[in-house]
VONULO-664927 format. One line per field, with one value per atom (N, C-alpha, C): residue in one letter; x, y, z; residue number from 0; atom name. Coordinates in nm, 3 decimals. Layout:
// residues N
res: a, ...
X: X, ...
Y: Y, ...
Z: Z, ...
n: NUM, ...
atom: CA, ...
END
This chain:
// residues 115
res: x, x, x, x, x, x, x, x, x, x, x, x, x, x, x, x, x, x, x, x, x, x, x, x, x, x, x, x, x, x, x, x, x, x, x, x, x, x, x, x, x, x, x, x, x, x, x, x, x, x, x, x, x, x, x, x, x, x, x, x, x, x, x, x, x, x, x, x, x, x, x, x, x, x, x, x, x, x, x, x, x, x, x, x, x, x, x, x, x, x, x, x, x, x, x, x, x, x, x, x, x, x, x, x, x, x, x, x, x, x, x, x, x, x, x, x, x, x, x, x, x, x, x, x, x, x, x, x, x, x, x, x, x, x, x, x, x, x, x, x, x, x, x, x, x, x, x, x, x, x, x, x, x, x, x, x, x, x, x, x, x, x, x, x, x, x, x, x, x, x, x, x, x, x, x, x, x, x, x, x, x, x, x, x, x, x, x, x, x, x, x, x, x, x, x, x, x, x, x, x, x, x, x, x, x, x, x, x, x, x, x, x, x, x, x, x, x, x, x, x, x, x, x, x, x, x, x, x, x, x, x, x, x, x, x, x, x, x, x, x, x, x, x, x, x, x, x, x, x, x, x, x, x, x, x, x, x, x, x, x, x, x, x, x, x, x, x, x, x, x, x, x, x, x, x, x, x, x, x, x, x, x, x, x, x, x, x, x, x, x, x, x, x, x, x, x, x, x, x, x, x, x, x, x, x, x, x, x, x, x, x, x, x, x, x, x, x, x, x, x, x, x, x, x, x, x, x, x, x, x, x, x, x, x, x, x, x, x, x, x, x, x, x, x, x
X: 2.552, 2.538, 2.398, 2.398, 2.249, 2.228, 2.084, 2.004, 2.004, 2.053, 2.057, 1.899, 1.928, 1.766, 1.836, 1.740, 1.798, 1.800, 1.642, 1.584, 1.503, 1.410, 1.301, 1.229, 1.092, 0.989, 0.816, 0.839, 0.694, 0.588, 0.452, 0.402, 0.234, 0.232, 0.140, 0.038, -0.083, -0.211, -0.285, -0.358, -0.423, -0.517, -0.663, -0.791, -0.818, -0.716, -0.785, -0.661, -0.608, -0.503, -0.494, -0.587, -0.573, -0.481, -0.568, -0.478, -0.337, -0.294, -0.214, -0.109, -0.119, -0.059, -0.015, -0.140, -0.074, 0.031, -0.053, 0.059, 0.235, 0.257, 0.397, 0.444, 0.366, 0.409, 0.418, 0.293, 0.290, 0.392, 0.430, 0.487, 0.557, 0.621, 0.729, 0.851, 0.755, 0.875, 0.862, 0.819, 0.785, 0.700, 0.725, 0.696, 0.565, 0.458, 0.389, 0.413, 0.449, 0.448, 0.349, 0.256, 0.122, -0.012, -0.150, -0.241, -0.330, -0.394, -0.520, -0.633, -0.725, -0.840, -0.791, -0.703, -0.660, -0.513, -0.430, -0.273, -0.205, -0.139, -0.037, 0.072, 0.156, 0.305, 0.395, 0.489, 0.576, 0.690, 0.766, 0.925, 0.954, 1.098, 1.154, 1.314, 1.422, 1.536, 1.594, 1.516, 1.558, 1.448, 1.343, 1.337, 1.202, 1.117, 0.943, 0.885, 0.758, 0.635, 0.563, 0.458, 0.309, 0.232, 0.093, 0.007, -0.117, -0.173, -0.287, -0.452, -0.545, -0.617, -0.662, -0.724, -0.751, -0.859, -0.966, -1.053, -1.064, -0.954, -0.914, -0.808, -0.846, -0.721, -0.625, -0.671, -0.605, -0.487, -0.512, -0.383, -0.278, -0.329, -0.235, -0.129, -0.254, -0.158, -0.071, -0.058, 0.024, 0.124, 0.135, 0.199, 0.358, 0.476, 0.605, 0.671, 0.754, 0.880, 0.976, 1.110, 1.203, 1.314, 1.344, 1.414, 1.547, 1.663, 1.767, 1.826, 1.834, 1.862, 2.009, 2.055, 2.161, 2.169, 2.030, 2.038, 1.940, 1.889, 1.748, 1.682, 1.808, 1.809, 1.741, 1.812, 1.769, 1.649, 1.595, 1.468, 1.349, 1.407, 1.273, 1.278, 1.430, 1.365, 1.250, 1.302, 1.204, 1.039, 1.040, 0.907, 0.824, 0.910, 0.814, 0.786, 0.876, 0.882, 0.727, 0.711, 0.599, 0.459, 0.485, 0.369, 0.328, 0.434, 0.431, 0.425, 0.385, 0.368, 0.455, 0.619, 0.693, 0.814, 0.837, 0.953, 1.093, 1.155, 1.329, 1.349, 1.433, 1.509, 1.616, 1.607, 1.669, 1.796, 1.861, 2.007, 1.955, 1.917, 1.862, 1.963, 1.961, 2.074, 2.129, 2.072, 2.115, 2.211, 2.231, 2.362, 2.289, 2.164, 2.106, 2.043, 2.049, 1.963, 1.857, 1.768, 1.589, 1.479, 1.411, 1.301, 1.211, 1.071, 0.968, 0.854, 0.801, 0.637, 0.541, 0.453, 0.304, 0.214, 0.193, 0.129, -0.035, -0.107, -0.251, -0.337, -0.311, -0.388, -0.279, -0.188, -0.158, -0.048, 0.005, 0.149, 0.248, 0.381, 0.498, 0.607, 0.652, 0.771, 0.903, 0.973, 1.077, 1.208, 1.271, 1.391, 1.508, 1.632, 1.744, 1.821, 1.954, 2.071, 2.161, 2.268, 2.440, 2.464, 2.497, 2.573, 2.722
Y: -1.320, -1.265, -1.203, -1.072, -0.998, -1.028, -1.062, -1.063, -0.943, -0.966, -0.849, -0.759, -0.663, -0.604, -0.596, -0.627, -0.630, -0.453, -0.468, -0.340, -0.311, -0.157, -0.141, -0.088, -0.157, -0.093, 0.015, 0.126, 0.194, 0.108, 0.148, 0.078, 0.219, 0.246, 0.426, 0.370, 0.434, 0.493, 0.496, 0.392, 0.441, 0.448, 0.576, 0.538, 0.499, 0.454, 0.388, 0.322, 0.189, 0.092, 0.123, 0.106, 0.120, 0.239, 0.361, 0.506, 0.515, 0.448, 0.473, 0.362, 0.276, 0.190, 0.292, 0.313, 0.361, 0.490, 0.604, 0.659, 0.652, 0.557, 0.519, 0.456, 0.410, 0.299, 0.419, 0.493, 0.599, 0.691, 0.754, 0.897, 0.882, 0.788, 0.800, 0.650, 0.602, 0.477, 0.378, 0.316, 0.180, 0.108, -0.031, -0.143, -0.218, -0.293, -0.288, -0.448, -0.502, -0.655, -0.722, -0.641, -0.727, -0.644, -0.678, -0.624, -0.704, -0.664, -0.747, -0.627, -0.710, -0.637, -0.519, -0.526, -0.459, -0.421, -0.445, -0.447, -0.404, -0.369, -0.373, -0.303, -0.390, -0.348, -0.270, -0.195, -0.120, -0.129, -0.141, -0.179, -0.052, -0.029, 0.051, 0.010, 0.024, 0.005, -0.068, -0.217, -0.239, -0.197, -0.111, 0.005, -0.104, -0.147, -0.134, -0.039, -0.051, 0.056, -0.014, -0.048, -0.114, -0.054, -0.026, 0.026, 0.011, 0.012, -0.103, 0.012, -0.067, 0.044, 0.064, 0.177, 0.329, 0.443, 0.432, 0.559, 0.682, 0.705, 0.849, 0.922, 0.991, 1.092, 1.159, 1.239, 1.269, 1.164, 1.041, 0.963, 0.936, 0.936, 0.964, 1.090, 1.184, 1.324, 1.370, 1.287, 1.286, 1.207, 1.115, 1.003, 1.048, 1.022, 1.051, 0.936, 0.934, 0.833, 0.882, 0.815, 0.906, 0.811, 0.851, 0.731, 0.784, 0.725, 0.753, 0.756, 0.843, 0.804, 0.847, 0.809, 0.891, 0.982, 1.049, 1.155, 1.242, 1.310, 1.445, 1.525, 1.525, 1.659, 1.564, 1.451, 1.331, 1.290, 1.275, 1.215, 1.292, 1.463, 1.556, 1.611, 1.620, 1.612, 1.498, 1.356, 1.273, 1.302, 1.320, 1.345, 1.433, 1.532, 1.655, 1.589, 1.554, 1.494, 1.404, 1.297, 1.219, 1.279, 1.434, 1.517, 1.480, 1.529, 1.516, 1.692, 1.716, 1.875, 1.903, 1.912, 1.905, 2.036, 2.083, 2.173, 2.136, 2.196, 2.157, 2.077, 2.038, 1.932, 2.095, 2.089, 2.163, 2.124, 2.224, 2.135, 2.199, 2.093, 2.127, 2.117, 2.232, 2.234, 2.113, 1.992, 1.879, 1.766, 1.860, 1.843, 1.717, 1.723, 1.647, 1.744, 1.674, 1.771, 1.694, 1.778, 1.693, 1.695, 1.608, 1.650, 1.583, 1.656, 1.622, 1.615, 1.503, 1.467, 1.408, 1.446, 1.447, 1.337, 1.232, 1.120, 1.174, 1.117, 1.150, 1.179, 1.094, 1.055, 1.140, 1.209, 1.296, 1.246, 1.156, 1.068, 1.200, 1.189, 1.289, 1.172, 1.211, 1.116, 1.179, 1.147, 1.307, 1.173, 1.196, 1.137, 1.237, 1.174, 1.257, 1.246, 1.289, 1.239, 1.328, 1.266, 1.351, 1.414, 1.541, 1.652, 1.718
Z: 1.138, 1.004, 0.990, 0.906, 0.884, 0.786, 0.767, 0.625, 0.542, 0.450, 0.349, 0.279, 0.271, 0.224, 0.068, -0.040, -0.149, -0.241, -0.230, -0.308, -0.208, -0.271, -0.217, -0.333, -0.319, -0.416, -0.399, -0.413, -0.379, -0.434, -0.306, -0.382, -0.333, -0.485, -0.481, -0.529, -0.490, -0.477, -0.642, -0.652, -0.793, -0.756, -0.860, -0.862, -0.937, -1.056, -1.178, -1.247, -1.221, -1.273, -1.416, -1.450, -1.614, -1.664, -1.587, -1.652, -1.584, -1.456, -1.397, -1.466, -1.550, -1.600, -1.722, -1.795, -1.918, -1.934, -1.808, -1.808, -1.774, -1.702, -1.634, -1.778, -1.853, -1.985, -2.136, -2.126, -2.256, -2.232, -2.092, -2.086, -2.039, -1.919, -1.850, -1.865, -2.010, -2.025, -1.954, -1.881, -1.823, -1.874, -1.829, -1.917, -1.824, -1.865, -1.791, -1.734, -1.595, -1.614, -1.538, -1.476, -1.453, -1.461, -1.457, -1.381, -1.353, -1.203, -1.129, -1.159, -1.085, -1.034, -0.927, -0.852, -0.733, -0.750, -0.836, -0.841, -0.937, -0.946, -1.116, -1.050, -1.187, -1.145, -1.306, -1.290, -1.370, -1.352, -1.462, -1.447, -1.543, -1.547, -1.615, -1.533, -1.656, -1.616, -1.459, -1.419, -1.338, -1.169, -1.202, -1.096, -1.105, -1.051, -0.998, -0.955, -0.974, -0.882, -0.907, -0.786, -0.750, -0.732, -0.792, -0.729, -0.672, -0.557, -0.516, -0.553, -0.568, -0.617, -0.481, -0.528, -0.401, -0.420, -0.356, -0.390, -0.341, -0.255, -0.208, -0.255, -0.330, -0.391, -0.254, -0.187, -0.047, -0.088, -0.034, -0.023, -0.111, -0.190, -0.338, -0.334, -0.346, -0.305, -0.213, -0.079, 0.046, -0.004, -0.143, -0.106, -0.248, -0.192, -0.317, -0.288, -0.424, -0.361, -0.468, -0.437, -0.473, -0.558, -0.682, -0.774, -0.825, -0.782, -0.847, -0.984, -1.062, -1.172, -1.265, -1.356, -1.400, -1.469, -1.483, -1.549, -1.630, -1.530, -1.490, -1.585, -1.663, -1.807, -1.884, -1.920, -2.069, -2.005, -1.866, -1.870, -1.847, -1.822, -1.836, -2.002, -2.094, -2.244, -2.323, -2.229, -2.271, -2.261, -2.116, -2.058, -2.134, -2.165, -2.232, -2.384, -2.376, -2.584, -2.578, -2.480, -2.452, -2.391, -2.350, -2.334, -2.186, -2.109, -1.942, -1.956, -1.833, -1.802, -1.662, -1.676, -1.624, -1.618, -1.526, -1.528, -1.536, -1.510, -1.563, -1.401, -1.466, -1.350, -1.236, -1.112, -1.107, -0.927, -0.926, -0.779, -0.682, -0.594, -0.473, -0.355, -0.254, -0.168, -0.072, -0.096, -0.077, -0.144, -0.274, -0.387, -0.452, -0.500, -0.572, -0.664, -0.825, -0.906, -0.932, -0.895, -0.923, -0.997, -1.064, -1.173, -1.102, -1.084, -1.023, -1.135, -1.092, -1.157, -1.065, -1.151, -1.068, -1.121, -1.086, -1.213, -1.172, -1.242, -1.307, -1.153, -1.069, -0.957, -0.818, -0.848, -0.741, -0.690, -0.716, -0.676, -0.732, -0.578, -0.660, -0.654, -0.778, -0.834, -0.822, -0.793, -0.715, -0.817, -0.923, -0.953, -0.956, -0.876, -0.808, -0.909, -0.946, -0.955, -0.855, -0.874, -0.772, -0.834, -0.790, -0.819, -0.789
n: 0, 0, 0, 1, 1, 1, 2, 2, 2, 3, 3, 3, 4, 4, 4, 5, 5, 5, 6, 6, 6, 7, 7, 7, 8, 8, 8, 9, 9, 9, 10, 10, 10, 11, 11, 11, 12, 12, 12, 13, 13, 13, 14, 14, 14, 15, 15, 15, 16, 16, 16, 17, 17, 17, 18, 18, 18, 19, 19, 19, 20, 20, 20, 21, 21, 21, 22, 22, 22, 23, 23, 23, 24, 24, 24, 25, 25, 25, 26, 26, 26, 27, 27, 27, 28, 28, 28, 29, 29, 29, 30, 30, 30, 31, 31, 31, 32, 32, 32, 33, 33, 33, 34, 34, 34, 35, 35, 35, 36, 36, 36, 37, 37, 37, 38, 38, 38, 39, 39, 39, 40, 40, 40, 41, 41, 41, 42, 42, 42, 43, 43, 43, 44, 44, 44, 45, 45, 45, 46, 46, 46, 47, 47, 47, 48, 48, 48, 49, 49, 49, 50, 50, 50, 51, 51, 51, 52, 52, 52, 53, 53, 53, 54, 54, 54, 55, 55, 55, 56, 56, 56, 57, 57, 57, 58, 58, 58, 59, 59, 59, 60, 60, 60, 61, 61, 61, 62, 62, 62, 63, 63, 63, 64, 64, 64, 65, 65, 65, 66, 66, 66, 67, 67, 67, 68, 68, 68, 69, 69, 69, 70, 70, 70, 71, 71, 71, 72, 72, 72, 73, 73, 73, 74, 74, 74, 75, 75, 75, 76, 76, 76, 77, 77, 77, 78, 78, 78, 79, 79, 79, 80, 80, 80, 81, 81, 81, 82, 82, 82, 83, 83, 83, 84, 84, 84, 85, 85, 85, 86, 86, 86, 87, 87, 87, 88, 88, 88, 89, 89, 89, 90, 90, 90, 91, 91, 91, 92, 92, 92, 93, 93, 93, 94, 94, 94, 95, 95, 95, 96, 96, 96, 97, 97, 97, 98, 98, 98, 99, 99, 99, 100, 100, 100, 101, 101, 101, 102, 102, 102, 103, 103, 103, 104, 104, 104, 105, 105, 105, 106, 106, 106, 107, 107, 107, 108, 108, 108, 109, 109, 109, 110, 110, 110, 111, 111, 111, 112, 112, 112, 113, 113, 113, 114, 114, 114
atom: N, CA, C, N, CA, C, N, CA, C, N, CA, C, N, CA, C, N, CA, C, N, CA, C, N, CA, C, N, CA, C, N, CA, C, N, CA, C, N, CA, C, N, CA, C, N, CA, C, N, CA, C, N, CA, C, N, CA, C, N, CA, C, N, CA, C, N, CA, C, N, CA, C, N, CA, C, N, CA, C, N, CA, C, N, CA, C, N, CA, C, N, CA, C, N, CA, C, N, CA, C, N, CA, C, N, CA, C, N, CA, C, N, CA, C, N, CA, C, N, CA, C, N, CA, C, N, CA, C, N, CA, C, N, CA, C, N, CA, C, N, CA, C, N, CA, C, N, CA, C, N, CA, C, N, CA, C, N, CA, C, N, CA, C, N, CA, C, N, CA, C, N, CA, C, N, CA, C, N, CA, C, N, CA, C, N, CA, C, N, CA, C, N, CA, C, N, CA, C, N, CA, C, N, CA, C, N, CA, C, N, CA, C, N, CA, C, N, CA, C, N, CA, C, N, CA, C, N, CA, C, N, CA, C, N, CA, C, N, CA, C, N, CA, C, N, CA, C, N, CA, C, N, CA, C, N, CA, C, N, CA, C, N, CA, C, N, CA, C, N, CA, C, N, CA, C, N, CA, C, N, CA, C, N, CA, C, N, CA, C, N, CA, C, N, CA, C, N, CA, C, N, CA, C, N, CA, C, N, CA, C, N, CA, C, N, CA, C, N, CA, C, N, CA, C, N, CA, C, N, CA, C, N, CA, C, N, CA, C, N, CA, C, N, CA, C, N, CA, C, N, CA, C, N, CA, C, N, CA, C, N, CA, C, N, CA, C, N, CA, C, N, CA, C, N, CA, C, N, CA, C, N, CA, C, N, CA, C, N, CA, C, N, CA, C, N, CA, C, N, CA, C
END
């Protein structure tokens, strides 16, 4: 018998926990359920993100992860409503439609749905 993998959770690049908290919590709807000196974590519907702190932007900016969601349109009207600086969600020839964001510190947030 194989051990099951349950989830998986990113875990991105902050230079500053504080702003990287508030934004995931002010603009993109997540809830905040911890912070360290070095750590914090974000929930939203089920989903986590960790972020360990970090003083190189470079790495931030190299760094995406990619979140399934049910639905691209309702969460880039949100985004903008909350004052994200975001383009339309759009179908990428991989039969996924995608809305991309950029959080404060250079992280790309790539959320899919099926098409």
């Amino acid at each position: 018998m194989r051990a099951q993998i349950g989830s998986t959770i990113p875990v991105l690049a902050s230079l500053n926990l504080s702003e990287s908290v508030a934004f995931y919590a002010d603009r993109l709807g997540f809830t905040k359920l911890s912070q360290y000196d070095d750590y914090a974590i974000v929930a939203r519907d089920g989903a986590e993100i960790h972020f360990w702190s970090c003083s190189d932007r470079s790495i931030a900016e190299q760094t995406s992860c990619y979140i399934r969601v049910s639905d691209t349109q309702q969460l880039f009207e949100e985004f903008t409503e909350n004052g994200v600086d975001v383009k339309p969600p759009m179908v990428r020839p991989w039969g996924m439609k995608e809305l991309y964001v950029i959080d404060p510190h250079g992280n790309l947030l790539k959320f899919g749905e099926s098409v």
